[in-house]
GUBARO-351145 format. One record per residue (C-alpha): residue number from 1; residue in one letter; x, y, z. Coordinates in nm, 2 decimals. Layout:
// residues N
+-----+---+--------+--------+--------+
!   k ! r !     px !     py !     pz !
+-----+---+--------+--------+--------+
! NUM ! a !      X !      Y !      Z !
...
+-----+---+--------+--------+--------+
END
This chain:
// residues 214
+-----+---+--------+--------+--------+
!   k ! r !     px !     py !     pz !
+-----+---+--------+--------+--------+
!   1 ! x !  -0.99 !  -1.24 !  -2.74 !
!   2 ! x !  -0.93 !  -1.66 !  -2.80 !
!   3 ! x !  -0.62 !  -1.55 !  -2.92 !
!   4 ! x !  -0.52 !  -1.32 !  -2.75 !
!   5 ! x !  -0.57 !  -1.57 !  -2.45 !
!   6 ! x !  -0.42 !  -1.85 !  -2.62 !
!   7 ! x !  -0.07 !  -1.66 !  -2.69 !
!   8 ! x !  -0.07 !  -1.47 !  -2.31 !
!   9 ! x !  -0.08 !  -1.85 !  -2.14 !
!  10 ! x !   0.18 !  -2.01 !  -2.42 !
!  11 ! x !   0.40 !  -1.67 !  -2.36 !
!  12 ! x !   0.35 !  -1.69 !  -1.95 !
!  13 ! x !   0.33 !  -2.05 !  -1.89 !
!  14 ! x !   0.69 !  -2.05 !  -1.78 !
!  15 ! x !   0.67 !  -1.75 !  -1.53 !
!  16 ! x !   0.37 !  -1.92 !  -1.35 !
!  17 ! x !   0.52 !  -2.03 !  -0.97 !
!  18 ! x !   0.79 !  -1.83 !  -0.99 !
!  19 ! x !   0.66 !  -1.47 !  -0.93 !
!  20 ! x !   0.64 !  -1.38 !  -0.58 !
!  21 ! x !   0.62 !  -1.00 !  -0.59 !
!  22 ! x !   0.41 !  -0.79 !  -0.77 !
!  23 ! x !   0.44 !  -0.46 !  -0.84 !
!  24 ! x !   0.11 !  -0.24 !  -0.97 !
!  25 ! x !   0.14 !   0.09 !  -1.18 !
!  26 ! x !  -0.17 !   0.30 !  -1.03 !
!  27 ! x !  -0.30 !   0.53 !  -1.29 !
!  28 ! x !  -0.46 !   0.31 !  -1.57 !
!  29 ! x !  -0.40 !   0.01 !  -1.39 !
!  30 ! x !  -0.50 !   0.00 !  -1.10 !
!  31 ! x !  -0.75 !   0.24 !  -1.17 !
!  32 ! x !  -0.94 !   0.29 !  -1.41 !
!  33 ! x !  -0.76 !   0.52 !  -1.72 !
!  34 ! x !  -0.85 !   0.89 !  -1.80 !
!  35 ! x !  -0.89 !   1.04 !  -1.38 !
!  36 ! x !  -0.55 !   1.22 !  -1.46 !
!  37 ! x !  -0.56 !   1.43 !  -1.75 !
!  38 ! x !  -0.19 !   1.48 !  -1.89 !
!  39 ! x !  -0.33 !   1.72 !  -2.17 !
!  40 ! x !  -0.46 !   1.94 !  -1.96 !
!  41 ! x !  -0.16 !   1.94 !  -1.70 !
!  42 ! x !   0.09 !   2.02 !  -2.02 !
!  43 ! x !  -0.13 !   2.28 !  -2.15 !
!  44 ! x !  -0.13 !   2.42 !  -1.81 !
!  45 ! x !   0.25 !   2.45 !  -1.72 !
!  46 ! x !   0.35 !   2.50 !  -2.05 !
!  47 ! x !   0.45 !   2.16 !  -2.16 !
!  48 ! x !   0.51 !   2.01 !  -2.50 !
!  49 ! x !   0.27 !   1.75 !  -2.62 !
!  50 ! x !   0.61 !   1.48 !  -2.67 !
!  51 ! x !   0.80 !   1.59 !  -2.33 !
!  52 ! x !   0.69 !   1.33 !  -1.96 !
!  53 ! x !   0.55 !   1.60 !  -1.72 !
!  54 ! x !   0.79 !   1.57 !  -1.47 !
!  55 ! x !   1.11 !   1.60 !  -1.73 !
!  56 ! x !   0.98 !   1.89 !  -1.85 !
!  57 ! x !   0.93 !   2.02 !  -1.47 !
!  58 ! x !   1.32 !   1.92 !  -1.37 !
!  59 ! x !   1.44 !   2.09 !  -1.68 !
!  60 ! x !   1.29 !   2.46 !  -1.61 !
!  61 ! x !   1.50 !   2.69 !  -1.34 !
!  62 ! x !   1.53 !   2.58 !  -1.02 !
!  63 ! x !   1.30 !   2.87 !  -0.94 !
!  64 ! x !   1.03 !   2.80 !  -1.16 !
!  65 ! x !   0.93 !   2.43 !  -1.04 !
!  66 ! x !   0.74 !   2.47 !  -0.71 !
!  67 ! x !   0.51 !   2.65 !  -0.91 !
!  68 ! x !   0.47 !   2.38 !  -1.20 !
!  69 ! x !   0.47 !   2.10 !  -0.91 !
!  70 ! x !   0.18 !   2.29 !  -0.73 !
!  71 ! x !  -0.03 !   2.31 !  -1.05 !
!  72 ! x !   0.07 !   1.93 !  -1.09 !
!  73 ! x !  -0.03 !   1.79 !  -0.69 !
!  74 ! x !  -0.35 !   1.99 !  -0.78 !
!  75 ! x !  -0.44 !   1.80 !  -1.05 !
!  76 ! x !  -0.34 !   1.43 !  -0.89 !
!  77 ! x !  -0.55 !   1.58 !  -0.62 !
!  78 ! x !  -0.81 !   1.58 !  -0.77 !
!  79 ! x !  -0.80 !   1.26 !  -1.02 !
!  80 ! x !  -0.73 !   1.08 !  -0.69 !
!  81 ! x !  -1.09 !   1.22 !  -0.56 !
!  82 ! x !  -1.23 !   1.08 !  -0.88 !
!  83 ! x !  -1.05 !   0.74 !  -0.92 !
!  84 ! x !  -1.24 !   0.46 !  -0.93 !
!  85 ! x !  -1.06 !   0.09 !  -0.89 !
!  86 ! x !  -1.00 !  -0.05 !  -1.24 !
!  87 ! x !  -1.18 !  -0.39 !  -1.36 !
!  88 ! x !  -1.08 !  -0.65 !  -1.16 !
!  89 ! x !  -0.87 !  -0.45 !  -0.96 !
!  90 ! x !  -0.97 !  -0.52 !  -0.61 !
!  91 ! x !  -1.02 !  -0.90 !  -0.69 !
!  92 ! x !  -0.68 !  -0.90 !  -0.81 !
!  93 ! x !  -0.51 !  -0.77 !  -0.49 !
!  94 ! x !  -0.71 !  -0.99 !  -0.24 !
!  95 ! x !  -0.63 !  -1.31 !  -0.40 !
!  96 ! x !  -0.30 !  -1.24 !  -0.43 !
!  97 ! x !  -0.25 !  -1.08 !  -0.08 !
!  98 ! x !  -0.42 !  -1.41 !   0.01 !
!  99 ! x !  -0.18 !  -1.63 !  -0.15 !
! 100 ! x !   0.07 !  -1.46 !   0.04 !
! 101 ! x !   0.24 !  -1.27 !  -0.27 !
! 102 ! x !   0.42 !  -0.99 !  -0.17 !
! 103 ! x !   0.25 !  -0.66 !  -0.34 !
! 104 ! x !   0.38 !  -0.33 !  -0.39 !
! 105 ! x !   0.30 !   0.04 !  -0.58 !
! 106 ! x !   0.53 !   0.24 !  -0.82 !
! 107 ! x !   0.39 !   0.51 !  -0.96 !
! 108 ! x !   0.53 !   0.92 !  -1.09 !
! 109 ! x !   0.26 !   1.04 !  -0.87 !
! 110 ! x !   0.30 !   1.16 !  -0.51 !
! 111 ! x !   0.26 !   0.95 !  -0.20 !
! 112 ! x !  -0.04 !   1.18 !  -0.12 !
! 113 ! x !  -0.23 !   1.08 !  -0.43 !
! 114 ! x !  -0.15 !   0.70 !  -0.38 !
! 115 ! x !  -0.29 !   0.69 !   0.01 !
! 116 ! x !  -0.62 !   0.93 !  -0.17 !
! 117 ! x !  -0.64 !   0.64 !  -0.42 !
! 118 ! x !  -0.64 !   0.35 !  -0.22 !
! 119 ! x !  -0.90 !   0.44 !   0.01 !
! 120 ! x !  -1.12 !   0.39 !  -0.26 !
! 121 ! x !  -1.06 !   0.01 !  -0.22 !
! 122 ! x !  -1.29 !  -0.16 !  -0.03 !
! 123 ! x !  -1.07 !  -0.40 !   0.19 !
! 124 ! x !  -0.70 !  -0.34 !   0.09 !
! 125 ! x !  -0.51 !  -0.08 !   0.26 !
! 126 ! x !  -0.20 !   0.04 !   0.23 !
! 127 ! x !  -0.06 !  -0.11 !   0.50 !
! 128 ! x !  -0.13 !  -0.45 !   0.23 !
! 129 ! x !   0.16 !  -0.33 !   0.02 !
! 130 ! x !   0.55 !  -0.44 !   0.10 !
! 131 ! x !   0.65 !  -0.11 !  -0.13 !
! 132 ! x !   0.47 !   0.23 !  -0.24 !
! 133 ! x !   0.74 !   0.40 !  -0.49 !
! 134 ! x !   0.64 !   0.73 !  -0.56 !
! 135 ! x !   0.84 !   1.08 !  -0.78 !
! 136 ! x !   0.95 !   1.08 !  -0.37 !
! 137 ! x !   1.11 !   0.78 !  -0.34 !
! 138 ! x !   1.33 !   0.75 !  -0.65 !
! 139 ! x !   1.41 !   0.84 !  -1.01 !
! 140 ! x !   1.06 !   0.84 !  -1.23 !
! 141 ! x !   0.98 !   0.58 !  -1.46 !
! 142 ! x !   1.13 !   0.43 !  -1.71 !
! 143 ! x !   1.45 !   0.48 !  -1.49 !
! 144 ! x !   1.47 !   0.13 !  -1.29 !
! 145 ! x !   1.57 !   0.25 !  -0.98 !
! 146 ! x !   1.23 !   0.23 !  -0.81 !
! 147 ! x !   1.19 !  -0.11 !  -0.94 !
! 148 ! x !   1.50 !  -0.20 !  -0.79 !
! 149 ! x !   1.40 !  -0.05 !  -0.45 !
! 150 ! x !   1.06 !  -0.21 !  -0.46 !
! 151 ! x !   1.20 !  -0.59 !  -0.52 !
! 152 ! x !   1.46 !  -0.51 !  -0.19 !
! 153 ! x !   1.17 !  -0.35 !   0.00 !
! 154 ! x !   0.92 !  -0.65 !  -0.08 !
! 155 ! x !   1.18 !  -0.92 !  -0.04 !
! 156 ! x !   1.21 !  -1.06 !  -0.33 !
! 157 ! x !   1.42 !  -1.13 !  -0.61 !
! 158 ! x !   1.38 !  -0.95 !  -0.91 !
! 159 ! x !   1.38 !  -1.29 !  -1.10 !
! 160 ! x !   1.08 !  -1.30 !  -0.86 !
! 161 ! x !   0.90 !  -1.01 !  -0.95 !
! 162 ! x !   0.63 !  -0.94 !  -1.15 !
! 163 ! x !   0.59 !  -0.53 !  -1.26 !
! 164 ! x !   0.26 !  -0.47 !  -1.40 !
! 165 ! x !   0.16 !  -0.14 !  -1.61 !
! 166 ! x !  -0.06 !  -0.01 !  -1.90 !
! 167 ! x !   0.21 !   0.19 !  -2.00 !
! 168 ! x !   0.55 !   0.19 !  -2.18 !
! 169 ! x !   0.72 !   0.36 !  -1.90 !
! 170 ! x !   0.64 !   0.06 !  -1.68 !
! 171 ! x !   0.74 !  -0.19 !  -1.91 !
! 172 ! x !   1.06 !  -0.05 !  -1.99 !
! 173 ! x !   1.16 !   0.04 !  -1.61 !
! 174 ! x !   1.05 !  -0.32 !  -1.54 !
! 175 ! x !   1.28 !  -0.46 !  -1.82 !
! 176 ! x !   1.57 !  -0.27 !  -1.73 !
! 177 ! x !   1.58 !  -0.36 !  -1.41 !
! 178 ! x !   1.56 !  -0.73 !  -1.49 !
! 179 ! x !   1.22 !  -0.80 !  -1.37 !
! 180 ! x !   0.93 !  -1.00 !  -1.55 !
! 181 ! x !   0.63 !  -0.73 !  -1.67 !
! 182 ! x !   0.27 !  -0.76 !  -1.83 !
! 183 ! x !   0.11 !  -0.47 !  -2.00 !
! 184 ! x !  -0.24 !  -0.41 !  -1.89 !
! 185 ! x !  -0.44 !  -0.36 !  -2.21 !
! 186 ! x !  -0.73 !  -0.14 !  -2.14 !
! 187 ! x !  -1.03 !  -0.03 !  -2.30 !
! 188 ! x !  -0.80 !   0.28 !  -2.42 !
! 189 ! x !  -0.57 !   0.21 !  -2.58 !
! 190 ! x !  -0.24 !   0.16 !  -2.35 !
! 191 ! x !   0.09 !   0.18 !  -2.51 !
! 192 ! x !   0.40 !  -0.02 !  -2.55 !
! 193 ! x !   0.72 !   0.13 !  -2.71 !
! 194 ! x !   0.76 !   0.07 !  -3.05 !
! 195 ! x !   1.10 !   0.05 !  -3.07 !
! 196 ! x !   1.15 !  -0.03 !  -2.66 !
! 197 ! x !   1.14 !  -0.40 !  -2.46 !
! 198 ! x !   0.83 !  -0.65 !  -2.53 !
! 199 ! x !   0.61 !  -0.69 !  -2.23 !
! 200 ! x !   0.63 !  -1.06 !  -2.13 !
! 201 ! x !   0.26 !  -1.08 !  -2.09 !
! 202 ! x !  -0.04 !  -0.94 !  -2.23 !
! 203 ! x !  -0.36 !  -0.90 !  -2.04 !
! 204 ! x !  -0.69 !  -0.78 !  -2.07 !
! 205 ! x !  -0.81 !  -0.81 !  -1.70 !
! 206 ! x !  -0.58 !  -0.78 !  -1.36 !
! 207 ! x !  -0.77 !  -1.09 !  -1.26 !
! 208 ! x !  -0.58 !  -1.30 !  -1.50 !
! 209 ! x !  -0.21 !  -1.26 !  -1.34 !
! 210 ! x !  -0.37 !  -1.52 !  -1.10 !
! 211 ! x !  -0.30 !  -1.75 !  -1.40 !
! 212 ! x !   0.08 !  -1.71 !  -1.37 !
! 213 ! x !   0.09 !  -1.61 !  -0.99 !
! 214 ! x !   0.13 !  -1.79 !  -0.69 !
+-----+---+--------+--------+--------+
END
């Protein structure tokens, strides 16, 4: 963990005053990992083990999806219901709301499941956030176009902003659209693409992006 530490600060030290927008992933970030269960949604719909769920939705017959998206929203229901905020989670977003750092959501999940979510946390609302991107709003990630409508909707740059996720799919979205990103390493094991973009920070706790923020 001394490490670990020592190389996040020596990686980050030059992003520090210079974020001014941060942008959470929900699932596994902030909350905690394992409310939405992906196996269990592809088994459901028919879904290979190596296809995103909502690629393999698009690609079926036009016909066929409202079905698949139904089984889906029922299943975000209910992880929603069952969330819990993530270590450090609600800390996180109240010192940086306090700091006056601009905050925002992206997530593949529906709108519905993100206002289920946050009611969950005690004294932030939704009404905290500059930007809530949802499969609604834009492309899914890893495409960078709800990164890129998050930054405009939160006013800042996206030299400015900060796009925070435990998985690959954040950090590549993030990267392509030209803004910093820090991989959330939970007690599961979160991933990071092998052969994709580097995540310019490592952390083990939300709390410690107030190191580098604001």
């Amino acid at each position: 963990m001394i490490d670990k530490t020592r190389k996040i600060h020596e990686k980050g030290s030059d992003t520090r005053n210079r974020i001014r927008g941060v942008l959470f992933d929900m699932d596994g970030t902030l909350t905690v990992p394992g409310a939405l269960d992906f196996a269990a949604i592809k088994r459901e719909i028919g879904c290979p083990p190596d296809i995103p769920i909502l690629e393999y939705i698009e690609s079926r017959p036009e016909w066929e999806r409202p079905s698949l998206f139904a089984v889906l929203e029922r299943h975000e229901t209910e992880a929603a219901e069952n969330s819990v905020p993530n270590k450090g989670a609600r800390a996180c977003l109240k010192a940086l709301r306090d700091k006056g750092v601009s905050l925002g959501i992206i997530t593949r999940n529906s709108l519905c499941s993100v206002e289920k979510v946050l009611r969950k946390f005690d004294g932030i609302c939704k009404e905290d956030f500059s930007a809530i991107i949802t499969r609604e709003t834009a492309l899914p990630k890893p495409h960078p176009q709800g990164v890129y409508m998050a930054a405009e909707k939160m006013g800042v740059h996206l030299q400015e902003l900060l796009v925070v996720g435990d998985y690959r799919f954040d950090i590549m979205a993030g990267k392509a659209a030209g803004a910093k990103t820090a991989l959330l390493i939970n007690e599961q094991e979160s991933e990071e693409s092998p052969n994709g973009p580097v995540a310019d920070l490592k952390i083990g706790d939300l709390r410690e992006l107030l190191n580098y923020v604001g």
